[in-house]
LUMRO-440075 format. One line per field, with one value per residue (C-alpha): residue in one letter; x, y, z. Coordinates in Angstrom, 2 decimals. Example, Ala and Ser with C-alpha at 12.3 -4.5 7.8 and 13.67 -1.06 7.14 Angstrom:
! LUMRO-440075
residu <- A|S
X <- 12.30|13.67
Y <- -4.50|-1.06
Z <- 7.80|7.14
***
This chain:
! LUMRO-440075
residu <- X|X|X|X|X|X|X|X|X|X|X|X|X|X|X|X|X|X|X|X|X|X|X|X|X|X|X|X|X|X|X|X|X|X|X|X|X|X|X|X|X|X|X|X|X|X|X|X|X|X|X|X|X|X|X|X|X|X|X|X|X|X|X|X|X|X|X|X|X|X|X|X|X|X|X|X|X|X|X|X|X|X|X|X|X|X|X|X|X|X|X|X|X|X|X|X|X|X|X|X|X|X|X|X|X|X|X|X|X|X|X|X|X|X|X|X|X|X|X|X|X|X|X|X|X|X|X|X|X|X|X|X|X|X|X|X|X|X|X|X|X|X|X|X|X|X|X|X|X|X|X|X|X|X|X|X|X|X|X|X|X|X|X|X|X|X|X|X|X|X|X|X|X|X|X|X|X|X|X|X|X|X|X|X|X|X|X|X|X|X|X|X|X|X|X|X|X|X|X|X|X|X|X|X|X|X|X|X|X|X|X|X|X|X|X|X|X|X|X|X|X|X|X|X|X|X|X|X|X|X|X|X|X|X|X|X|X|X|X|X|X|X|X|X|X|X|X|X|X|X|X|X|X|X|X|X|X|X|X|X|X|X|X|X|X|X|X|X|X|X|X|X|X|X|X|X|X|X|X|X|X|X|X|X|X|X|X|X|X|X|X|X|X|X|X|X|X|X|X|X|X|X|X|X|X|X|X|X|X|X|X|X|X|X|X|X|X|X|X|X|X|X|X|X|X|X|X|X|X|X|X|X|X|X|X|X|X|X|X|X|X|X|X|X|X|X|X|X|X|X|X|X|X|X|X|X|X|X|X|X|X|X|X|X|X|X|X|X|X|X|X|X|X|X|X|X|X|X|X|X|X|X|X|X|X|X|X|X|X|X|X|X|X|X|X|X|X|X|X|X|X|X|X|X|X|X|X|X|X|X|X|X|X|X|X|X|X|X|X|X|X|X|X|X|X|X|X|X|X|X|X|X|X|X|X|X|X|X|X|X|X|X|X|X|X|X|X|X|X|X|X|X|X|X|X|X|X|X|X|X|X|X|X|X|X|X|X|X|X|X|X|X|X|X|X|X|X|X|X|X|X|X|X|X|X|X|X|X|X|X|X|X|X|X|X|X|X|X|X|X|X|X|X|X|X|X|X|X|X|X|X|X|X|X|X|X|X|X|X|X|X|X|X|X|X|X|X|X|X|X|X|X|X|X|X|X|X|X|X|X|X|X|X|X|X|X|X|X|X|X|X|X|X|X|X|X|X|X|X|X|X|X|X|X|X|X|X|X|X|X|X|X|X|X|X|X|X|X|X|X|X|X|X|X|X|X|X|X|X|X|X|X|X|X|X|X|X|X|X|X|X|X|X|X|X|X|X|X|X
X <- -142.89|-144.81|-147.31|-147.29|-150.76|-149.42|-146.61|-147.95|-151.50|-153.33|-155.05|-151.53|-151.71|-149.38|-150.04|-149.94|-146.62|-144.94|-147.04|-145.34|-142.03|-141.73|-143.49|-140.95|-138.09|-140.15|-139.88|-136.32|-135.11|-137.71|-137.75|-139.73|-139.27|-142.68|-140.62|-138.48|-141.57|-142.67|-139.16|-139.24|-142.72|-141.98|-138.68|-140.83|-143.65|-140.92|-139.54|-142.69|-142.70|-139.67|-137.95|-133.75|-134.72|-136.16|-134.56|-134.95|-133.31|-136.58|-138.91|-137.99|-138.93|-141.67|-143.18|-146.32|-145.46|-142.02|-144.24|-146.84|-149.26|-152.15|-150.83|-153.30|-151.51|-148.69|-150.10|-149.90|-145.97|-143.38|-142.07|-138.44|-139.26|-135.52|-133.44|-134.65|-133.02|-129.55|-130.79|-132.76|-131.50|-131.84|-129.10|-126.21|-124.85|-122.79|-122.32|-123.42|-126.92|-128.45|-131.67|-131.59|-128.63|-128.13|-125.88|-125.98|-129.68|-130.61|-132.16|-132.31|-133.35|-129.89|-130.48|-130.53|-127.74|-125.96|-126.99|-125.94|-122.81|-121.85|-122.85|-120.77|-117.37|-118.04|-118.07|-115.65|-113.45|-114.36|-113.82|-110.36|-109.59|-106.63|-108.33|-106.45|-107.23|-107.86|-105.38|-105.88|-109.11|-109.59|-109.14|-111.78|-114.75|-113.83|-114.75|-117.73|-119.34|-119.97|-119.50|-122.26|-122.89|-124.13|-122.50|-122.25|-122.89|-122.80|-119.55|-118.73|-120.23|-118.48|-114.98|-115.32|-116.76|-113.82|-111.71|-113.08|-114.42|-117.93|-120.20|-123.49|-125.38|-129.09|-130.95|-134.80|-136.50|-135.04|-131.39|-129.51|-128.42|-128.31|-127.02|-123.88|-123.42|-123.10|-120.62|-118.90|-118.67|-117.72|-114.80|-113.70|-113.62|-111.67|-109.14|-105.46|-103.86|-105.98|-104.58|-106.13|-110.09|-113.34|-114.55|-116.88|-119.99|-122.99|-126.45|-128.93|-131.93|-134.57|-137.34|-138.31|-139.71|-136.51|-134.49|-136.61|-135.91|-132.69|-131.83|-133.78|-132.00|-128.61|-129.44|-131.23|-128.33|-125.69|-126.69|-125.87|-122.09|-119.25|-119.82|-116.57|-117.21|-120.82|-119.83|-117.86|-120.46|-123.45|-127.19|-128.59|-130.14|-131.13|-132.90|-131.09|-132.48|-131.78|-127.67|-127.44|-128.73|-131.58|-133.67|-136.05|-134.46|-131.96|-130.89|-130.09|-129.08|-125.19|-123.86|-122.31|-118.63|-119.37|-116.79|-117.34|-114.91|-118.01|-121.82|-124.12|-127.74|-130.81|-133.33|-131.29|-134.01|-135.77|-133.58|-133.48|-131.16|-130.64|-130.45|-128.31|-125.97|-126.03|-124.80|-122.21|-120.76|-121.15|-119.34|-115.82|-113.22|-111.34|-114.80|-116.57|-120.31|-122.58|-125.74|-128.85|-131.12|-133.27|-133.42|-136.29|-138.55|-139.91|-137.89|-137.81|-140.78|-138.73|-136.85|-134.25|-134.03|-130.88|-130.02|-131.98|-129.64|-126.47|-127.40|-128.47|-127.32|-126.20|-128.06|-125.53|-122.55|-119.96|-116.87|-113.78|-111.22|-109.41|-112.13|-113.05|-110.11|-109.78|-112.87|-111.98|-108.71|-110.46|-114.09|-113.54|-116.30|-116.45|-118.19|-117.24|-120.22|-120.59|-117.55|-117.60|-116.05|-118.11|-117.13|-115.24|-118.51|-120.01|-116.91|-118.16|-121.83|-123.05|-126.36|-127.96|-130.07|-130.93|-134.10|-134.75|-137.74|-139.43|-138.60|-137.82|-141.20|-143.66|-146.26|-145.30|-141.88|-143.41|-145.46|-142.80|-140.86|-143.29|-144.26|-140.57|-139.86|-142.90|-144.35|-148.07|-149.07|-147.32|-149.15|-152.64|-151.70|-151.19|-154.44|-156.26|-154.59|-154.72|-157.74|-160.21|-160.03|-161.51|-160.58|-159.58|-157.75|-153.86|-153.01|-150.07|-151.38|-155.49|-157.57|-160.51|-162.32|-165.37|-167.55|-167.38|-165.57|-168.49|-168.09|-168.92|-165.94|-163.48|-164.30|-164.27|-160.75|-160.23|-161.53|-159.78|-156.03|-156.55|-158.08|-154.68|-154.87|-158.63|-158.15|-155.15|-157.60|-160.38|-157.97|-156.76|-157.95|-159.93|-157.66|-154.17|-152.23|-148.80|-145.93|-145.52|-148.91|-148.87|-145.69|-147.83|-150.87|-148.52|-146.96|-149.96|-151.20|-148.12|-149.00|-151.54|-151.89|-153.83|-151.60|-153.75|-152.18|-153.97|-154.82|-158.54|-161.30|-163.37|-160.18|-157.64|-156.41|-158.75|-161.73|-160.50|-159.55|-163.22|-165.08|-162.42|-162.43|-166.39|-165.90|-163.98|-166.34|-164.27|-165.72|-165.13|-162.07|-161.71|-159.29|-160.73|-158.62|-157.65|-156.70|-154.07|-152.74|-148.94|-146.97|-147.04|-144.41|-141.10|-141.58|-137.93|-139.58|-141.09|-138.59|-141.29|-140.35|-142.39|-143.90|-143.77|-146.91|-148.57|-151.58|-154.10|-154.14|-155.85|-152.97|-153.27|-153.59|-156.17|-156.07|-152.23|-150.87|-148.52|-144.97|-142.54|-138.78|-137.31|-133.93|-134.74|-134.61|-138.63|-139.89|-142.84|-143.34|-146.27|-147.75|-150.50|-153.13|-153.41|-149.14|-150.00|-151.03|-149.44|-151.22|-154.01|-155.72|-153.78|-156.10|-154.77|-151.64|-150.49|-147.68|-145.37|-145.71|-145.08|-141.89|-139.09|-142.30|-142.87|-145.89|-146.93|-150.31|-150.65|-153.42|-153.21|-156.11|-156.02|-158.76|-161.09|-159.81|-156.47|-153.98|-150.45|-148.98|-150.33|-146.71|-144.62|-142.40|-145.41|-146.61|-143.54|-143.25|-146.34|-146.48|-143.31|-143.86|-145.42|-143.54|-146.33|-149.45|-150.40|-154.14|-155.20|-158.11|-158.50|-161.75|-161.21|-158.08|-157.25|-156.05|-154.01|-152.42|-151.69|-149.92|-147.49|-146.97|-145.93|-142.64|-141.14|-137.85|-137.16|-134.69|-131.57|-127.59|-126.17|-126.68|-123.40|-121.29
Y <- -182.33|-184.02|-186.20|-189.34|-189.32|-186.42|-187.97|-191.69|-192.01|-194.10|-195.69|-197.96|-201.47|-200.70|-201.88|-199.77|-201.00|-199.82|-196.57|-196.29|-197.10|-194.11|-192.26|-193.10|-191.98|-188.66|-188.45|-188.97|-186.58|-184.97|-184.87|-182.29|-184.85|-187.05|-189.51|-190.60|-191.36|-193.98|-195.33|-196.08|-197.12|-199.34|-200.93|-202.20|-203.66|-205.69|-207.00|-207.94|-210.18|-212.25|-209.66|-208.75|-205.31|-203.27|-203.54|-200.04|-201.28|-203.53|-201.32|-199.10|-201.91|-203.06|-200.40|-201.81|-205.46|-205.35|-204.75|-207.79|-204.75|-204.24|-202.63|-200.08|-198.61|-197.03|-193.73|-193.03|-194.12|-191.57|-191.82|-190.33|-192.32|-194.64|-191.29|-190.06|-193.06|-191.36|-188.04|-190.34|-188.79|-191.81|-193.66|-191.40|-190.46|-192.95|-195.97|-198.56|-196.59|-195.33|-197.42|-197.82|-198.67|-197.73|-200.54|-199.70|-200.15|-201.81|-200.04|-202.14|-202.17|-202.40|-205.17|-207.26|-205.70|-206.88|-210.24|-209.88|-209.07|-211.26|-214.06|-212.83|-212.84|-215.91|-217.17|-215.92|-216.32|-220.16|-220.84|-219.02|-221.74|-224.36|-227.89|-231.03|-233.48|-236.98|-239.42|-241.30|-239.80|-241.11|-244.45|-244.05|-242.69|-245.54|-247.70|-245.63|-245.34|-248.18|-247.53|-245.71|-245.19|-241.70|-238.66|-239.44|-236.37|-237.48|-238.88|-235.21|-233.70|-236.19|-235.38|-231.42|-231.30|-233.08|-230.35|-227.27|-225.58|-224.82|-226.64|-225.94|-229.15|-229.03|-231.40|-232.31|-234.56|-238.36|-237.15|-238.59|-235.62|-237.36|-240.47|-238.26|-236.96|-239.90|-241.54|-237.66|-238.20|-242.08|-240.63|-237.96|-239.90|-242.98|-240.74|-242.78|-239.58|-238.66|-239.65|-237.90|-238.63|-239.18|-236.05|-233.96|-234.00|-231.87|-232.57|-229.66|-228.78|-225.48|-227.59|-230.80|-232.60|-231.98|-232.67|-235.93|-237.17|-236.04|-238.45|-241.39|-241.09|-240.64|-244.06|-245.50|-244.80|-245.62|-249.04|-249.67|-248.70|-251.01|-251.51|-250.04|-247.17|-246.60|-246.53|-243.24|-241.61|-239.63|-240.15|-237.73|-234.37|-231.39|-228.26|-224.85|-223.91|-225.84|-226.02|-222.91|-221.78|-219.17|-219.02|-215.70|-213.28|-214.57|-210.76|-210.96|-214.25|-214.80|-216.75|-220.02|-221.14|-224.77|-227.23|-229.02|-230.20|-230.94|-229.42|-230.99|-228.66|-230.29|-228.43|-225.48|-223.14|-222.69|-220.81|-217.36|-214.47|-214.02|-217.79|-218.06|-215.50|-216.85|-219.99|-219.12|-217.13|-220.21|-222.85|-222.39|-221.40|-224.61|-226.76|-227.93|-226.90|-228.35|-226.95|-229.46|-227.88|-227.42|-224.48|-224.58|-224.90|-221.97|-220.11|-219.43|-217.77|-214.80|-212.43|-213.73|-216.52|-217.59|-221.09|-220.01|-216.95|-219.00|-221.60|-219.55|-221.55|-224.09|-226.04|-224.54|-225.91|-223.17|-224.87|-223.46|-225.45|-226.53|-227.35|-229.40|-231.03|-231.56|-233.88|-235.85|-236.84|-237.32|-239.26|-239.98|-237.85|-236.10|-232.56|-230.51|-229.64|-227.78|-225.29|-221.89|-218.70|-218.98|-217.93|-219.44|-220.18|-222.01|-224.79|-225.47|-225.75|-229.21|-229.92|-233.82|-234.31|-238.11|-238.52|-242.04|-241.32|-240.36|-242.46|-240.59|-240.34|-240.55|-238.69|-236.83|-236.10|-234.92|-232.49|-231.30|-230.81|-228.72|-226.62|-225.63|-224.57|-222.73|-224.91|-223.60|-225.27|-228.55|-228.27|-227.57|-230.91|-232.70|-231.97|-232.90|-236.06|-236.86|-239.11|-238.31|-239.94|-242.62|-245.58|-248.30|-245.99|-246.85|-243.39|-241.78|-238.16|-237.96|-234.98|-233.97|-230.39|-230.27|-226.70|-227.08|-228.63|-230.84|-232.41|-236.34|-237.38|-235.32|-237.11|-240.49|-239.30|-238.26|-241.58|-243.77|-242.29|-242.48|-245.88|-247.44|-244.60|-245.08|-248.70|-248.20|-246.13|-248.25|-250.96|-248.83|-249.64|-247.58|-247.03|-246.94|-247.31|-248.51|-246.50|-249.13|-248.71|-245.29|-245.29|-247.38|-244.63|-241.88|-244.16|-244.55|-241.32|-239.76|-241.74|-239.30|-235.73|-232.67|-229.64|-226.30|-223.20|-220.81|-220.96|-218.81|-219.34|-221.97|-223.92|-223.04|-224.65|-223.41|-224.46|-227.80|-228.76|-228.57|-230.27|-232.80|-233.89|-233.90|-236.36|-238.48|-238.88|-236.52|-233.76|-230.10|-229.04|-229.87|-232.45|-236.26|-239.85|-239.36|-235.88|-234.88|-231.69|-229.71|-227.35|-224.33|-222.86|-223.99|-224.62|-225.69|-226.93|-229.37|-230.18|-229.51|-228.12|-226.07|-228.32|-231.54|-233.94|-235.42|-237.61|-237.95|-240.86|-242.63|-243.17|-244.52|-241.25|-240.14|-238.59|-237.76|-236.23|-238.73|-237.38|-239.32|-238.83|-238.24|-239.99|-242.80|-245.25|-245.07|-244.14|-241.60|-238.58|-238.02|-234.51|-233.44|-231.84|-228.50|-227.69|-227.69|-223.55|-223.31|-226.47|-226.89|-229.78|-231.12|-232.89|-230.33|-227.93|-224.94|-226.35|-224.11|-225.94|-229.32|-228.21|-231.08|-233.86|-236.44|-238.47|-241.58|-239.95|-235.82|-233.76|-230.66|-228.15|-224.91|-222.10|-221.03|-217.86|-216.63|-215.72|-214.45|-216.70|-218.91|-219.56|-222.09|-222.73|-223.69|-226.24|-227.56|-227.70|-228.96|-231.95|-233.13|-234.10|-237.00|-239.95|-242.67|-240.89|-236.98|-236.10|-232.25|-230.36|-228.08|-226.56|-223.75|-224.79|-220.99|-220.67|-223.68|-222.45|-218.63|-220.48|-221.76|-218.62|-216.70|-217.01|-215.70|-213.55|-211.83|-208.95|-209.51|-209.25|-212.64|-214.20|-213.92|-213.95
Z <- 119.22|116.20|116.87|115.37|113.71|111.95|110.28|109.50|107.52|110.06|107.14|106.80|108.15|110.95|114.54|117.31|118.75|115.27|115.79|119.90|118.83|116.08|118.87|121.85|119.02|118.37|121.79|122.94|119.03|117.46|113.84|111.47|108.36|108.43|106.53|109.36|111.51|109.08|107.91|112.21|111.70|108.67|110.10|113.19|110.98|108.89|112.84|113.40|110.16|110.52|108.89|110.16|108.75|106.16|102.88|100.97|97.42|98.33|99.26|95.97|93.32|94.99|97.01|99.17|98.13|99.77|103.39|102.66|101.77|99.27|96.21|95.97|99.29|97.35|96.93|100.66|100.63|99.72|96.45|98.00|100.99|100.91|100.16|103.71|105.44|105.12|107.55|110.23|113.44|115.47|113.47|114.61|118.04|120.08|118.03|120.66|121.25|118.47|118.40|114.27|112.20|108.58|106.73|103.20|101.86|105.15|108.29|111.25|114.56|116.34|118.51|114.71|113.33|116.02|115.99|112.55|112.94|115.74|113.39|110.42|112.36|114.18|110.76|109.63|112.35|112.58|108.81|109.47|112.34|111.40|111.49|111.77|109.21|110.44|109.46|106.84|105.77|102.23|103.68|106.38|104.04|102.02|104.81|106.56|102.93|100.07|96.91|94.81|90.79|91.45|93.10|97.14|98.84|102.09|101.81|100.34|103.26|105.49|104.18|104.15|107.72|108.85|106.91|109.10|112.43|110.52|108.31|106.87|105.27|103.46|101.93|101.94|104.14|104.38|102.41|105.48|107.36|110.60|108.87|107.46|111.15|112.67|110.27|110.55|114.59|113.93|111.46|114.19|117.56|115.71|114.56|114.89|115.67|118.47|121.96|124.88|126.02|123.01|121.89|123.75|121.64|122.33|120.44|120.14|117.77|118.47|119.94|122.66|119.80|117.19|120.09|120.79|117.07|116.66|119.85|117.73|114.31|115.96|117.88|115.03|112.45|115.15|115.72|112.14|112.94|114.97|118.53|119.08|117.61|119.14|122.45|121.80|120.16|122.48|120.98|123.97|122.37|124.29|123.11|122.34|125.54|127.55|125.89|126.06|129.28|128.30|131.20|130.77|128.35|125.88|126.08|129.58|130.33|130.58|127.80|128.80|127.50|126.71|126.90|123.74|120.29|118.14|118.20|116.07|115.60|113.96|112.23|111.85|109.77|112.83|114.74|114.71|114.81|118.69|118.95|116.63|117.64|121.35|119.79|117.98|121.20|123.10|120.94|121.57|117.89|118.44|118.06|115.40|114.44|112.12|111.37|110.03|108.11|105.42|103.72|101.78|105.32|107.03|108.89|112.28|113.86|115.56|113.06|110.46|107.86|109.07|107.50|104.44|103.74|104.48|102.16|99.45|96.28|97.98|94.65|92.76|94.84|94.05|94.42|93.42|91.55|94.62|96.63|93.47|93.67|96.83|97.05|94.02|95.81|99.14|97.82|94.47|93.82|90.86|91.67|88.31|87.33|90.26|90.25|90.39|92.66|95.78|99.25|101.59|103.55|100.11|100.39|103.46|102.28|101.27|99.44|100.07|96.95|97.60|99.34|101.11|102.09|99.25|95.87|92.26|91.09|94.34|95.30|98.06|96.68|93.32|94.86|97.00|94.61|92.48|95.22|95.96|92.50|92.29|89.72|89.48|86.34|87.63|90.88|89.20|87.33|90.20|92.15|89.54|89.02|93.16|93.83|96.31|100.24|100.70|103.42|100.93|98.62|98.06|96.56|98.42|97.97|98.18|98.04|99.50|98.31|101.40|101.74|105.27|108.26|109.43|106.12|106.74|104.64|106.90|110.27|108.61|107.26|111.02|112.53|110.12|110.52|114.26|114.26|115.70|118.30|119.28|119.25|121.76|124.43|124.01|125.48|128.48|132.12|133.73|136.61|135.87|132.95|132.65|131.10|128.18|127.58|127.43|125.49|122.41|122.84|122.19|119.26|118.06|118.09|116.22|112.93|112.28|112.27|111.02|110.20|109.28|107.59|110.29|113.75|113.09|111.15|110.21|108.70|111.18|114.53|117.49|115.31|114.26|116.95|118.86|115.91|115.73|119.47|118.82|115.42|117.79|120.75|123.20|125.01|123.15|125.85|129.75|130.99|129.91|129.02|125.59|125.59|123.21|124.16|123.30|125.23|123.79|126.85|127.86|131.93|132.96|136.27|134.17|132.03|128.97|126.06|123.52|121.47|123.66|122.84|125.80|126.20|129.34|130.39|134.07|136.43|139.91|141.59|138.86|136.04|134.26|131.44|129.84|128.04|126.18|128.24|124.68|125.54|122.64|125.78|126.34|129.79|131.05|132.90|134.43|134.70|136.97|134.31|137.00|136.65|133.00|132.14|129.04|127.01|124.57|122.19|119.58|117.54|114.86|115.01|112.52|110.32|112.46|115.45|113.15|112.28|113.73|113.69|111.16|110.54|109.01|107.34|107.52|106.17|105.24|105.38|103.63|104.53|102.18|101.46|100.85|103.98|104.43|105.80|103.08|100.87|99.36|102.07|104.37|102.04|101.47|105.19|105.79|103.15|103.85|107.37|106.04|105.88|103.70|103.22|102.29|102.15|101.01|102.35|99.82|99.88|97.03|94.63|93.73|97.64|97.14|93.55|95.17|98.03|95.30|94.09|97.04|98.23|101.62|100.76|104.22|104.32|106.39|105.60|105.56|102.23|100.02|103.72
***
């Protein structure tokens, strides 16, 4: 048998599990072909990434670049390296155990091509579904949405998720996704032609905290709707988790049948392939699913791009003629400039381009906007135009360009966004606070928050968020009244979530760490700090962990040097979790203009479905 060191240059950025896993399949078939060792290798590494598999068509343009590696490594990777993927021995033998799979010009682990293809014919299969039209639906847009001068997408995306079993809708922050959903549900359960009980209606999004919101915009945007209508209409969100049952292994654990007719799932670009093929199994044909998302976010932090490969294009609409016409007829919507010869899956795809949060023209939205499209020279423009911090300044995007984190300007940034916060604690008793009380602290600190692009390093999370506590007058780590810390775990026994913000706080039995029910009805549970071994400071988090938050001020930090995780779709991410105010810790602008120019394309099978 060949040993692996033999067959993969050790001088290739491969870990040691990528090195064990072409080992174990040495092991079970050897192979004489060095190549096959590293395809297994390679195929690992792009797992590892986020990546559904490797992509040779991919690999063959851009050699090293298609792995996230140095240029200058291509010498050490075969030049005939993708015609070897067609006499891998470990992609033949029984069809339900070979551990690779060979689709085309993709090599997968099998575990992701069947995730893969579980998700394709649930598609499929759901799109296929007859779908009864509510009665009178023309009539009841007309009366869910006012008139408008411009193109109404979400009465668009209203009308064709009433159509069908499956709907994807996209838009940026503050386009009204949850809006649309409600006035989609409120358009569904007062259906004339229904007779038997309301609708079963089952609210889910990846995380506590997505969950948490999800809950508050339903409520928020239901209240705006007839009482008669709201009663009908469920605002409770739960995580994916917790929905769909995953205990320990989401390999292992059964898959529940839920008894549901519509599914509603927030923040959809989080969720990867195994989730997402668990939910698909779950939701019953004859229900409806819509997936929330936007696709221009980062995608999940497990393997696949999901939402971002199903909604590629979605810009460009792709409506056929009858779709086309159908809407007209429906809305009185005029969507011709969007027709083409898309897929049955792109009819079903709606694109909210309408942000109310952020106004034609404002800061945050302009640099979103420029970072999405990749816009260096646009970006460039826009730092230099953004003012630097200071307290008094009005500017909706400030900068700030400090050599190093104890940078005096950076804790009075600090100390100034959590004033409200600070101001909150210093009012506390000393021996027990009340759950409305600690309901405002936790208010109070969500209007501010750090986001860093890495967790190490003098920029990055686990630094930041000891010299932070420090600028504030907290003690460097140890439990202490005023410690913000997030759960970076699910514990079911706890009923926390990955994610989940809580705040120490004094309670009457001592010390307690405070969490927000997340049922949009208020209310407190307390946590003994010692059940709590899977928590740490959250003075600052990565942009990853922001991803289903928003916040009245962010900021920003980039490191110093350049990183890979350091892309567009983190920016965007990142800057757009700010609802009013955007500050940039930028301490060395080429970082920042790199970051605009990378762009994560992960390899999987699903766009075009």
């Amino acid at each position: 048998m060949m040993c692996i060191t033999e067959t993969v240059p050790l001088t290739l950025p491969l870990s040691a599990l990528d090195l064990a896993f072409a080992q174990f399949l040495q092991t079970v078939q050897p192979s004489t072909d060095p190549r096959h060792s590293l395809l297994a290798s390679l195929v690992s590494a792009q797992f590892g990434r986020g990546h559904a598999c490797l992509d040779m068509d991919v690999l063959q343009r851009k050699g090293p670049l298609a792995l996230g590696w140095d240029s200058r490594l291509s010498e050490l990777l075969p030049t005939d390296l993708s015609q070897a993927a067609a006499t891998l021995p470990w992609i033949h033998g029984e069809e339900a155990n070979s551990p690779l799979v060979l689709d085309g010009h993709r090599l997968y682990l099998r575990r992701n091509w069947s995730a893969e293809q579980s998700i394709r014919a649930s598609i499929q299969a759901r799109l296929a579904q007859p779908c009864p039209v509510p009665a009178n639906l023309a009539q009841s847009l007309d009366t869910l949405f006012e008139s408008s001068p411009t193109t109404d997408w979400q009465k668009i995306a209203c009308a064709l998720a009433a159509r069908q079993r499956f709907t994807l809708m996209t838009g940026g922050p503050g386009t009204g996704k949850t809006t649309t959903v409600v006035r989609l549900l409120a358009l569904l359960q007062s259906d004339p032609a229904r007779t038997h009980a309301p609708l079963r209606i089952a609210l889910t999004a990846p995380t506590g905290k997505a969950a948490a919101r999800l809950t508050e915009s339903i409520a928020y945007a239901l209240a705006k709707l007839p009482t008669a209508i709201q009663q009908h209409v469920s605002t409770k969100a739960v995580t994916l988790h917790k929905l769909l049952q995953v205990r320990s292994n989401i390999a292992q654990d059964p898959v529940p049948e839920l008894a549901v007719d519509v599914v509603v799932v927030d923040e959809a670009s989080m969720i990867d392939l195994d989730m997402m093929a668990r939910l698909l199994a779950a939701v019953p044909l004859s229900a409806s699913l819509i997936l929330l998302g936007d696709k221009d976010q980062l995608a999940s932090v497990e393997a696949g791009a999901v939402m971002g490969q199903l909604c590629a294009g979605a810009q460009w609409g792709n409506y056929t003629a009858d779709t086309v016409n159908w809407i007209a007829q429906t809305t009185r919507q005029d969507v011709s400039a969007f027709l083409g010869n898309g897929t049955a899956l792109s009819q079903q795809t709606v694109m909210l381009r309408t942000s109310h949060r952020f106004a034609e023209g404002s800061g945050i939205g302009l640099w979103a906007k420029a970072v999405n499209a990749g816009d260096v020279a646009g970006v460039h423009h826009l730092w230099h135009r953004a003012p630097d911090w200071h307290r008094d300044s009005p500017a909706t995007v400030s900068r700030l360009q400090p050599t190093w984190p104890n940078d005096s300007h950076l804790s009075d940034l600090v100390q100034h966004g959590w004033r409200h916060w600070l101001l909150a604690l210093q009012a506390m008793p000393s021996d027990e606070c009340s759950d409305a009380q600690a309901l405002a602290a936790l208010k109070a600190l969500g209007e501010f928050q750090v986001l860093c692009a890495v967790r190490e390093g003098p920029w990055g999370v686990e630094f930041l968020n000891r010299r932070l506590a420090t600028n504030l007058g907290f003690a460097p780590e140890g439990w202490y009244c005023g410690r913000p810390v997030m759960v970076t775990r699910n514990d079911y026994t706890l009923q926390l979530m990955n994610g989940d913000i809580g705040l120490c706080l004094p309670h009457s039995q001592g010390l307690r760490v405070a969490f927000a029910n997340g049922n949009g009805q208020g209310g407190i549970r307390w946590v003994l700090p010692s059940r709590l071994d899977a928590v740490e400071s959250v003075f600052a988090m990565t942009v990853h962990k922001s991803q289903g938050s928003e916040f009245d001020h962010v900021t920003l930090v980039l490191p110093d040097t350049g990183a890979a995780v350091l892309t567009r779709e983190l920016l965007y991410t990142g800057m757009t979790r700010a609802k009013t105010q955007l500050t940039l810790i930028v301490p060395q602008t080429r970082v920042l203009l790199r970051a605009v120019e990378m762009k994560v394309l992960r390899s999987g099978g699903l766009t075009g479905l």
